[in-house]
C-alpha positions as CSV (number, residue, x, y, z in Angstrom):
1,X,27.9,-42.6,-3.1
2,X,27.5,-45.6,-5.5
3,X,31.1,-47.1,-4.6
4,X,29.9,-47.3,-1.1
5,X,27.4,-50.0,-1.9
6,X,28.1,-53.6,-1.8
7,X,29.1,-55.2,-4.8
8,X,25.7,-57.6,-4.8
9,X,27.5,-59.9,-7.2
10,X,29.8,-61.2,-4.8
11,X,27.4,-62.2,-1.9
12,X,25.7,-64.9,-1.9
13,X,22.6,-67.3,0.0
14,X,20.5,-65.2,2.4
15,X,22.3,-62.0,3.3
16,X,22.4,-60.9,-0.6
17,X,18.7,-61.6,-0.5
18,X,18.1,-59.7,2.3
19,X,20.3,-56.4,0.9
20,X,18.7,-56.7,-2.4
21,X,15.2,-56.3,-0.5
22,X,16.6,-53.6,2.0
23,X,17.7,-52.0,-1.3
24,X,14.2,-52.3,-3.3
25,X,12.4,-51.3,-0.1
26,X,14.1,-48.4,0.4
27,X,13.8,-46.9,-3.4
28,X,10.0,-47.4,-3.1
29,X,9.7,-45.4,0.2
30,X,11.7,-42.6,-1.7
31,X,9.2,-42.6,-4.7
32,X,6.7,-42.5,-1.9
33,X,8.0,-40.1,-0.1
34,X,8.5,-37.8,-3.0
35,X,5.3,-38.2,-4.9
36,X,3.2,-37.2,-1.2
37,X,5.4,-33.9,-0.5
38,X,4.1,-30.8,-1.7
39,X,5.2,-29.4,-5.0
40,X,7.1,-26.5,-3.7
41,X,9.1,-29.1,-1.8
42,X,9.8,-31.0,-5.0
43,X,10.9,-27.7,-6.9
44,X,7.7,-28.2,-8.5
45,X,6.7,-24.7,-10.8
46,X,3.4,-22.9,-9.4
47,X,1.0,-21.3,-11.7
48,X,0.3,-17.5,-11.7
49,X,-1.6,-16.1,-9.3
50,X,-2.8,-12.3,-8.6
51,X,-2.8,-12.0,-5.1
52,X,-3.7,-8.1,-3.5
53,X,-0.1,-6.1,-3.3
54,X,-0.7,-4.7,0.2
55,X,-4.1,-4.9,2.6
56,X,-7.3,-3.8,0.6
57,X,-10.1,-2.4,2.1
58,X,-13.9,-3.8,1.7
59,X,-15.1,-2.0,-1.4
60,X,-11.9,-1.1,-2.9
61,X,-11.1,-0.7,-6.8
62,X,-8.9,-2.5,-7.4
63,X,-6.0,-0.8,-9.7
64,X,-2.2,-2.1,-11.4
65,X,-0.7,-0.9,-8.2
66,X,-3.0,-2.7,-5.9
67,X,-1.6,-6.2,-7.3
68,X,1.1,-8.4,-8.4
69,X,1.6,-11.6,-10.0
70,X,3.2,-14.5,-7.9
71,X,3.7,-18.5,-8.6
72,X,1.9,-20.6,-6.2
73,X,1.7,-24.4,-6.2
74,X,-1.1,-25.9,-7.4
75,X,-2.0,-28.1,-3.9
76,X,-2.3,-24.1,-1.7
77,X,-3.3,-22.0,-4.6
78,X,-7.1,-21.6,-4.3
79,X,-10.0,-22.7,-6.8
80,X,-11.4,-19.5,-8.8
81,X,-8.0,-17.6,-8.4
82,X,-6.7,-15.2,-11.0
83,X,-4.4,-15.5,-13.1
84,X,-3.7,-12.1,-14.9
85,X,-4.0,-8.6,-13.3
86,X,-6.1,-7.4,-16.4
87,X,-9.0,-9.6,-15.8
88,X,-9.6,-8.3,-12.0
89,X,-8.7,-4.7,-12.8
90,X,-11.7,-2.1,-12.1
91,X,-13.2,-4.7,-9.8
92,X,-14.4,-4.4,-6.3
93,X,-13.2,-6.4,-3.7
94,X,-16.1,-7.7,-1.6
95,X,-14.4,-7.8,1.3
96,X,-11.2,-6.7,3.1
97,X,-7.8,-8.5,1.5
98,X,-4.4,-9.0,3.1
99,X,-1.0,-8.2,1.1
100,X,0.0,-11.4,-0.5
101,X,-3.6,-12.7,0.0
102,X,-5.0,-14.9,-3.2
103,X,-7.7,-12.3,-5.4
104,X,-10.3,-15.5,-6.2
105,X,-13.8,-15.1,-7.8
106,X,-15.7,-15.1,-4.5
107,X,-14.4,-12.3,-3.5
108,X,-15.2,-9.7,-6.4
109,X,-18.3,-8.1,-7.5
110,X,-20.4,-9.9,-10.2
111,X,-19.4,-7.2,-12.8
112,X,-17.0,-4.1,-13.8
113,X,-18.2,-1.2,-12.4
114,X,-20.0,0.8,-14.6
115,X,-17.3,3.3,-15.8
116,X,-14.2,1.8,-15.1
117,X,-13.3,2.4,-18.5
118,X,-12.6,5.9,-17.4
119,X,-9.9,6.3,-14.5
120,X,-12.6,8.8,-13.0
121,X,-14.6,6.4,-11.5
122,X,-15.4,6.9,-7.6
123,X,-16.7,5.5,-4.4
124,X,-19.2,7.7,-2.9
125,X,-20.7,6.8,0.8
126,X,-24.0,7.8,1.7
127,X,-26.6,6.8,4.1
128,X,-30.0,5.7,3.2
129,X,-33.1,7.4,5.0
130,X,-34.4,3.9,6.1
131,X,-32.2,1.5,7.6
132,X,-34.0,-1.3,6.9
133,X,-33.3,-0.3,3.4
134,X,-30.0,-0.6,4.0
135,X,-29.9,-3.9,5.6
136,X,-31.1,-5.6,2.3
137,X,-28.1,-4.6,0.2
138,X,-25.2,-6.8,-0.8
139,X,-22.0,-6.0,-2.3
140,X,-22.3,-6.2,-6.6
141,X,-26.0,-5.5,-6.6
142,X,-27.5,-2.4,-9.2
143,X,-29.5,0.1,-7.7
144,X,-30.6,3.5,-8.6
145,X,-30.1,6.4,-6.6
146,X,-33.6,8.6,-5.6
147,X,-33.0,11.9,-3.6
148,X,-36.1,12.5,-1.9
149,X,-38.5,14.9,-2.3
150,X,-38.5,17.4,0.5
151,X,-39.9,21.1,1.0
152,X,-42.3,21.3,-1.4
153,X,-40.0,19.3,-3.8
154,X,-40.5,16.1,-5.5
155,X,-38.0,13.2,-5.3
156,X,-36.7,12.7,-8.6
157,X,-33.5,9.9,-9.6
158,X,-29.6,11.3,-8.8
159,X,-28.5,8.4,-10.7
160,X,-29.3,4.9,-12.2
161,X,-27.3,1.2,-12.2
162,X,-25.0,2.2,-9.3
163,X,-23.3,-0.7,-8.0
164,X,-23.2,-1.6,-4.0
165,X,-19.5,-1.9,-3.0
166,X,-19.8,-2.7,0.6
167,X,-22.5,-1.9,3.9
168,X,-21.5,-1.0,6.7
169,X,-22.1,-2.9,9.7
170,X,-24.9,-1.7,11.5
171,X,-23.5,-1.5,15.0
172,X,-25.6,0.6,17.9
173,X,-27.4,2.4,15.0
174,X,-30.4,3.8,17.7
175,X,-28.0,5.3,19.8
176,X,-25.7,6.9,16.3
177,X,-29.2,8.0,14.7
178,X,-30.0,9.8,18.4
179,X,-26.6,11.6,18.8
180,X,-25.8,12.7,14.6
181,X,-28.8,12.6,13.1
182,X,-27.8,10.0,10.7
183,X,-29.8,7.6,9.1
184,X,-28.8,3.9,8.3
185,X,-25.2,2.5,8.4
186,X,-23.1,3.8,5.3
187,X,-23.5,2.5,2.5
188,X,-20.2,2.4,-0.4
189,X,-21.9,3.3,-4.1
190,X,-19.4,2.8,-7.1
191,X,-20.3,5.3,-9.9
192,X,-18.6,7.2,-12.8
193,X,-17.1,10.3,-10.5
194,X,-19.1,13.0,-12.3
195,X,-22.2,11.2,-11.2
196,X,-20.9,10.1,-8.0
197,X,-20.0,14.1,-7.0
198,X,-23.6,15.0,-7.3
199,X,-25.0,12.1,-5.4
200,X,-22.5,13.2,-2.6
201,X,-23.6,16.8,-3.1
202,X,-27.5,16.2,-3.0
203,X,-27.3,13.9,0.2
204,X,-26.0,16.9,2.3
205,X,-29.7,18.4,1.4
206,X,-31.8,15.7,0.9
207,X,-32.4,12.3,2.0
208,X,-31.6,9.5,0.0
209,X,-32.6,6.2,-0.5
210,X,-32.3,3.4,-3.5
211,X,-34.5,1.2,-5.7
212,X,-33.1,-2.7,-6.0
213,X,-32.9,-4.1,-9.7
């Protein structure tokens, strides 16, 4: 394209003034132009980012197969995201993800689930004899599971530092406490799955409810 341009050393007076300006203001609105658009449009390389592999439920563990790596530019990748798999593994999402969605800091629990070192670790729902109980949980706190004490029996504790993966929304819970019996709204307790078995075993027989840490 350069032997297309005048040859500026053969005008002269006002017209080779006014291409030499054209030409100056047009290289500045390029370097403008370029430095505003986003780095993907400038072939700019992204950083790392884990981002969720397909949708993710509230509460899930998150294992290799529920991520992947992908490069995102800096100006749409989000503060606090991830950049290894490794460092999010045997952490639970607080809330549901998307496929392709960003796995940031916000979004996990606090800490590794106790027993994630072992690949046995499990989920276990239960619902808490009081409601209100149930109400004042968040995802990533410790609590320790009581089974209460019924027939004659005293309460004693199923299990101790369980972490809170998710509540459940609350909905018509008069009306679902009337027609199943059912307590509270369920409530998702991470635990090693030995542990986790019996809590789900003992709430068929026995009401259960938690202690906050």
């Amino acid at each position: 394209m350069l032997h297309d341009l005048p040859d500026l050393r053969r005008l002269r007076g006002r017209p080779a003034r006014l291409l030499r300006r054209w030409l100056a203001l047009s290289l500045l609105l390029s370097g403008l132009v370029a430095l505003f658009l986003p780095a993907s449009a400038r072939g700019a390389p992204g950083t790392p980012t884990v981002v969720s592999a397909r949708d993710l439920p509230a509460g899930a563990l998150l294992r290799a197969g529920d991520l992947k790596v992908v490069e995102l530019p800096d100006d749409v990748r989000p503060q606090g995201a991830a950049t290894q798999t490794g460092s999010v593994e045997g952490r639970l999402l607080v809330g549901a993800a998307r496929a392709g969605e960003p796995v940031t800091d916000v979004r996990l629990v606090g800490a590794v689930i106790p027993g994630t070192g072992d690949p046995e670790s499990s989920t276990v729902p239960v619902r808490l004899a009081d409601a209100a109980v149930a109400e004042l949980l968040r995802p990533g706190q410790r609590v320790d599971v009581v089974a209460g004490g019924e027939a004659g029996q005293e309460a004693f504790v199923l299990a101790s530092m369980a972490v809170v993966a998710a509540v459940g929304a609350p909905g018509n819970a008069e009306a679902r406490n009337l027609e199943t019996g059912s307590k509270g709204p369920l409530v998702l307790l991470s635990l090693p799955s030995g542990i986790a078995t019996r809590v789900a075993a003992t709430s068929l027989e026995r009401s259960i409810t938690v202690t906050l840490r």
